[in-house]
C-alpha positions as a printed NumPy array, in Angstrom:
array([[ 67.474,  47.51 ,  -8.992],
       [ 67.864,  51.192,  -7.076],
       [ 68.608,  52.204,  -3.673],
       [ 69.184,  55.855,  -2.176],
       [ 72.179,  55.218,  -3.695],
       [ 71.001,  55.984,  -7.065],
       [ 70.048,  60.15 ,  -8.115],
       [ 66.155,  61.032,  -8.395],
       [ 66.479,  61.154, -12.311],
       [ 68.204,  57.533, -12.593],
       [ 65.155,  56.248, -10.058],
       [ 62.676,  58.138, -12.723],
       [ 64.575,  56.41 , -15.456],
       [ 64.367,  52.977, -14.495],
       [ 60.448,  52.812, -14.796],
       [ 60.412,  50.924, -11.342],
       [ 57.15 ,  50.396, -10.003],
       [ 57.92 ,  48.602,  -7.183],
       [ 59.332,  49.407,  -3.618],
       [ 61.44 ,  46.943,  -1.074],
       [ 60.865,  48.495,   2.623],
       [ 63.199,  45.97 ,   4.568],
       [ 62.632,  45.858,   8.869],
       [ 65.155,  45.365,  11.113],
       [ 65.364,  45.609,  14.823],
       [ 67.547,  46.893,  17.491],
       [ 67.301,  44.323,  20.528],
       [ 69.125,  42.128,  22.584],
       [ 71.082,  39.128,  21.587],
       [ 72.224,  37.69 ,  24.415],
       [ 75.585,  38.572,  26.223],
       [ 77.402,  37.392,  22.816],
       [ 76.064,  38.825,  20.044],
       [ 75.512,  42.33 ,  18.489],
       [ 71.996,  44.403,  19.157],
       [ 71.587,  44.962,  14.972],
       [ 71.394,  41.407,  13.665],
       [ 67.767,  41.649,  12.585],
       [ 69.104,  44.669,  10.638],
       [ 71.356,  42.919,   9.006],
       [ 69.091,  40.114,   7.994],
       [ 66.543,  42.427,   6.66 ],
       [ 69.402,  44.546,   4.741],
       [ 70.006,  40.772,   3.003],
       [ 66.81 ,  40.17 ,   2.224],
       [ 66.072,  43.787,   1.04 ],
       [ 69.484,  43.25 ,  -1.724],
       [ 68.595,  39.778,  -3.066],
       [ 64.511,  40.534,  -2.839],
       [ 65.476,  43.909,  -4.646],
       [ 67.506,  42.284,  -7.269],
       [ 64.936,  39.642,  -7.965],
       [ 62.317,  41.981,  -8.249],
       [ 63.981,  45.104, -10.358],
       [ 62.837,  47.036,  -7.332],
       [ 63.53 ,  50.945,  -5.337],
       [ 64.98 ,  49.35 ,  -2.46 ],
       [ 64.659,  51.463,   1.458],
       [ 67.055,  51.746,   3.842],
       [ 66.552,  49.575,   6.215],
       [ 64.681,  50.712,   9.121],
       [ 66.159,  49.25 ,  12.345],
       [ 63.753,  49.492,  15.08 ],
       [ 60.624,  47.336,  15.685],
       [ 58.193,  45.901,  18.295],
       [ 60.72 ,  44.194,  20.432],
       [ 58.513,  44.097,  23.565],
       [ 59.539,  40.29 ,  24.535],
       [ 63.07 ,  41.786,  25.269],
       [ 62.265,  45.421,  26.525],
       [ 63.891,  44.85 ,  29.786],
       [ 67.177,  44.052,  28.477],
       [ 69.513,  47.361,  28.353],
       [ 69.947,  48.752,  24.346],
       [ 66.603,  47.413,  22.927],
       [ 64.745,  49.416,  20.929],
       [ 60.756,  48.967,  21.425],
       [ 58.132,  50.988,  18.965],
       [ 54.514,  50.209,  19.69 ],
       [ 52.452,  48.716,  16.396],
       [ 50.626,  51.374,  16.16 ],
       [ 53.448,  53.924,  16.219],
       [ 55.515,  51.569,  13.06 ],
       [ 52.372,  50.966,  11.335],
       [ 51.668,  54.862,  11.472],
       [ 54.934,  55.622,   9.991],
       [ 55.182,  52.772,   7.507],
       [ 51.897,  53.988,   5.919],
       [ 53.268,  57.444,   5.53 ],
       [ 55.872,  56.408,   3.869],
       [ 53.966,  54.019,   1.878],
       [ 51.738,  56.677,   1.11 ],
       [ 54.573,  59.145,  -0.062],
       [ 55.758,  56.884,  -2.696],
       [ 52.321,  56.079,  -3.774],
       [ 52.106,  59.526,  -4.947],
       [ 55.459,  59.221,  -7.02 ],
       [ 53.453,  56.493,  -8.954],
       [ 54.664,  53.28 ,  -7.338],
       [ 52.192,  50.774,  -6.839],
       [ 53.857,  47.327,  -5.542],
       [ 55.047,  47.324,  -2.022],
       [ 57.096,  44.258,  -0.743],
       [ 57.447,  45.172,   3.138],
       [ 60.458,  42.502,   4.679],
       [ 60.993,  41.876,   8.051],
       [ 64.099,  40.963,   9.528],
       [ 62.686,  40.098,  12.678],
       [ 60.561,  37.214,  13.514],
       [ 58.462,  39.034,  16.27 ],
       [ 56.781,  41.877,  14.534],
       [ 53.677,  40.49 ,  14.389],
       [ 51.823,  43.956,  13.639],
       [ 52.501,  43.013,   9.597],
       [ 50.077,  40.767,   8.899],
       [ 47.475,  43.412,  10.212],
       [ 49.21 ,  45.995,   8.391],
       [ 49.344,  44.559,   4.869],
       [ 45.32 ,  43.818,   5.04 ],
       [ 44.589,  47.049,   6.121],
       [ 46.462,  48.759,   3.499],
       [ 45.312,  46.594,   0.857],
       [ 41.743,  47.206,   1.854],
       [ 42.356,  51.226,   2.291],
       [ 44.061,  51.713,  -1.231],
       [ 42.855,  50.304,  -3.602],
       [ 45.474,  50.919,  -6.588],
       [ 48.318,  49.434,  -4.559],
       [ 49.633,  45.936,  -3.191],
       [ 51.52 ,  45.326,  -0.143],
       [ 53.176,  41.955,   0.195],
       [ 55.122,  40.12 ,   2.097],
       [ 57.958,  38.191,   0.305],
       [ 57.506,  35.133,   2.213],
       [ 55.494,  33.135,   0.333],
       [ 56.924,  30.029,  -0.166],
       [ 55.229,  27.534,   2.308],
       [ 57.517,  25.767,   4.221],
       [ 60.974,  27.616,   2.905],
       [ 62.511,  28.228,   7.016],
       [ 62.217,  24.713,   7.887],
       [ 64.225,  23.528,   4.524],
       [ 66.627,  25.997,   5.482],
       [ 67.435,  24.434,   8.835],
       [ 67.356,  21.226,   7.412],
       [ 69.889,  22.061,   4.412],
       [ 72.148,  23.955,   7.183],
       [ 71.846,  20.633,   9.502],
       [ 70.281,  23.161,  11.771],
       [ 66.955,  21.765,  12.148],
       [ 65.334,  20.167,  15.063],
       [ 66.285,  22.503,  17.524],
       [ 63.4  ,  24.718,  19.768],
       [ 66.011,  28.138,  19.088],
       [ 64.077,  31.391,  18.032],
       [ 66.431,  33.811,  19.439],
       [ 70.4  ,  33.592,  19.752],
       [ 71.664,  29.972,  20.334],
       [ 73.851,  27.947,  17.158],
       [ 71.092,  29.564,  15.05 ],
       [ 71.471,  33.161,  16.177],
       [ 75.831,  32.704,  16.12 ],
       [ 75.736,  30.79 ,  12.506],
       [ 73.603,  33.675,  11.094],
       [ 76.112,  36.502,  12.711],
       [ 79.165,  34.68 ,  11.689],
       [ 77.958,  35.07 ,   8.215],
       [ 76.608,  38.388,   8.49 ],
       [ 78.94 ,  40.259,  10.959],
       [ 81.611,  38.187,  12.458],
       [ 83.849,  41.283,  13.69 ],
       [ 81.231,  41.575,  16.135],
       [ 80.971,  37.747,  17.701],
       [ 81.929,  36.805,  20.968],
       [ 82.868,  32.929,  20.7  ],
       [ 81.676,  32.117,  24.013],
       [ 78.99 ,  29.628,  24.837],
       [ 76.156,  31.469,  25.966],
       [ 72.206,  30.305,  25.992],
       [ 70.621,  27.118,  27.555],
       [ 68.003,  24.568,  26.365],
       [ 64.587,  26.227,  26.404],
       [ 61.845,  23.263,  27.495],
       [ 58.698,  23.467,  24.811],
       [ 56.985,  24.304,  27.578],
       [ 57.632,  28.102,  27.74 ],
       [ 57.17 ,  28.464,  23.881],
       [ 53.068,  29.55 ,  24.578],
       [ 54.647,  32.128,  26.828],
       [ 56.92 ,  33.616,  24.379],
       [ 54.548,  36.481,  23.489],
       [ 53.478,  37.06 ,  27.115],
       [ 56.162,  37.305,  29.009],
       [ 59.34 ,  39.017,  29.422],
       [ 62.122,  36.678,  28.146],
       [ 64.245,  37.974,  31.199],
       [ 61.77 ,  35.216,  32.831],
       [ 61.983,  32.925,  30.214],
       [ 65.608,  32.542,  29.407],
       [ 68.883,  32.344,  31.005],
       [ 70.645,  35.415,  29.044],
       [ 68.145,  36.51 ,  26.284],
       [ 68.987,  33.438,  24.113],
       [ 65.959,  31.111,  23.254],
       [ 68.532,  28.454,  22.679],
       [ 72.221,  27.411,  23.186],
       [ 75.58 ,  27.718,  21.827],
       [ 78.701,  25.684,  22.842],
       [ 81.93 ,  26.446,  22.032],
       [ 83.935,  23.324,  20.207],
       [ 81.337,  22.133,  18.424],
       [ 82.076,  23.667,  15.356],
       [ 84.937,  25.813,  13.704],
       [ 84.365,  29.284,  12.871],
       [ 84.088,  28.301,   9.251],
       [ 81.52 ,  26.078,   9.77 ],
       [ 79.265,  28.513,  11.771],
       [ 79.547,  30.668,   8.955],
       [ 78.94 ,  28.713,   6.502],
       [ 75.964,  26.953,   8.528],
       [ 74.52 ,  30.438,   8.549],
       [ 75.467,  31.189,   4.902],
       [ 73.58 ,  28.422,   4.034],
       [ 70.566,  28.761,   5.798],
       [ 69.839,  32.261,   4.563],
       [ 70.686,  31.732,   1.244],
       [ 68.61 ,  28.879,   0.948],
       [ 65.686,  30.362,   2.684],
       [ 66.41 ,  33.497,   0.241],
       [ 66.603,  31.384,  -2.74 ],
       [ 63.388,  29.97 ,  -2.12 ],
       [ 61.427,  32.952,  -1.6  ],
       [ 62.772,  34.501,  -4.912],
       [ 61.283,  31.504,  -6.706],
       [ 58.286,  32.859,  -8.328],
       [ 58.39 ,  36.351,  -6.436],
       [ 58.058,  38.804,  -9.367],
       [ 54.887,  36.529, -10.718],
       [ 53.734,  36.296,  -7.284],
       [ 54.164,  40.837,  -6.958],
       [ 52.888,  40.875, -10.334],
       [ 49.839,  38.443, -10.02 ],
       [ 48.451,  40.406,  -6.041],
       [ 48.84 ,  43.314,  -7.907],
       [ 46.472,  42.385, -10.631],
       [ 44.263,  40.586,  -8.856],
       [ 43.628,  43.181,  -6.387],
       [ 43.45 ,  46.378,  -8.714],
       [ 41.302,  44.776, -11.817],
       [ 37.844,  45.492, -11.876],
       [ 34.992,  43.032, -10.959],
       [ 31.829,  42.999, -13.245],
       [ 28.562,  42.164, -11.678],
       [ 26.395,  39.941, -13.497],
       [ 23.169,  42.011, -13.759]])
């Protein structure tokens, strides 16, 4: 695996073909928790995706389309077309150096302007592959489950949001409950309305203090990453390896 770490010559050295661009985000978290915790997520996945795939692995970029929390002060918002725009550039840069595998992952579950993005740019060049890493059907919800965090309607902050920064950052945790229950009701509004009018504080979910040590959030959150991680890295180089060929080998027309 390299990163910018690593000179230009020891990157030409390695023969690596393939490229980890890992997406973060710079948005609200509630009154609790810090604004770069999407950053952090996608710096994980961009290391253990990276090592499983002998990969160049980006900096991680830390802004995103965080529309659904615009209002609250610190967040970062960068319009699809704007990301996609620069994503593509830089795609395109390295596509010159002769990589030809791109694994794009996203720390953030709201930047919905991927999916677009990866079938565009597999249909406008046609001797690369973008990916996303997330392959594994299923892989979140066993994550939950093996973290005993399942079963709760959280997407943003709550237990979920404070196990995953007590594992990742917990300098920057304020061990305060903070959140409320969101009703299933409001989920169909989550991408059309402001979650200022949705939630109580900017966390889609709850956190109450006593429940659990501050060991056991972290390790709640160590082991729902991990897992989810784990599972995603089953099969990922085969998976890289087999869009690749698929989508560069020629077809022959039967005459």
């Amino acid at each position: 695996m390299c990163n910018y770490t690593n000179t230009t010559l020891e990157i030409t050295a390695s023969g690596v073909d393939t490229v980890v661009i890992p997406i973060g985000a710079t948005e609200q978290f509630g009154p609790t928790l810090p604004m770069h915790l999407d950053t952090l997520i996608a710096e994980l996945y961009g290391k253990e995706y990276g090592k499983a795939l002998n990969a160049y692995v980006l900096p991680v970029l830390p802004f995103n389309t965080s529309e659904e929390h615009a209002t609250f002060k610190g967040t970062v918002t960068v319009s699809p077309a704007v990301i996609s725009a620069f994503v593509e550039d830089m795609i395109e840069n390295l596509r010159r150096q002769g990589f030809r595998k791109f694994v794009i992952a996203s720390g953030h579950g709201g930047s919905y302007w991927i999916g677009p993005f990866i079938k565009h740019m597999n249909f406008k060049y046609e001797d690369i592959v973008v990916v996303h890493p997330h392959h594994q059907q299923g892989a979140f919800e066993e994550a939950l489950k093996a973290a005993g965090l399942d079963g709760r309607n959280e997407m943003h902050g709550g237990l979920i949001g404070v196990c995953t920064a007590m594992f990742l950052c917990p300098e920057y945790v304020k061990l305060k409950s903070a959140g409320s229950p969101i009703p299933d009701e409001h989920n169909k509004f989550a991408d059309i309305v402001g979650w200022e009018k949705l939630t109580r504080d900017g966390n889609w979910g709850e956190f109450v203090t006593g429940t659990y040590t501050p060991e056991e959030l972290a390790e709640k959150g160590r082991t729902l990453w991990m897992t989810f991680i784990k599972k995603n890295c089953e099969g990922l180089k085969a998976f890289v390896e087999e869009a690749y060929r698929r989508k560069t080998e020629r077809i022959v027309m039967d005459s």
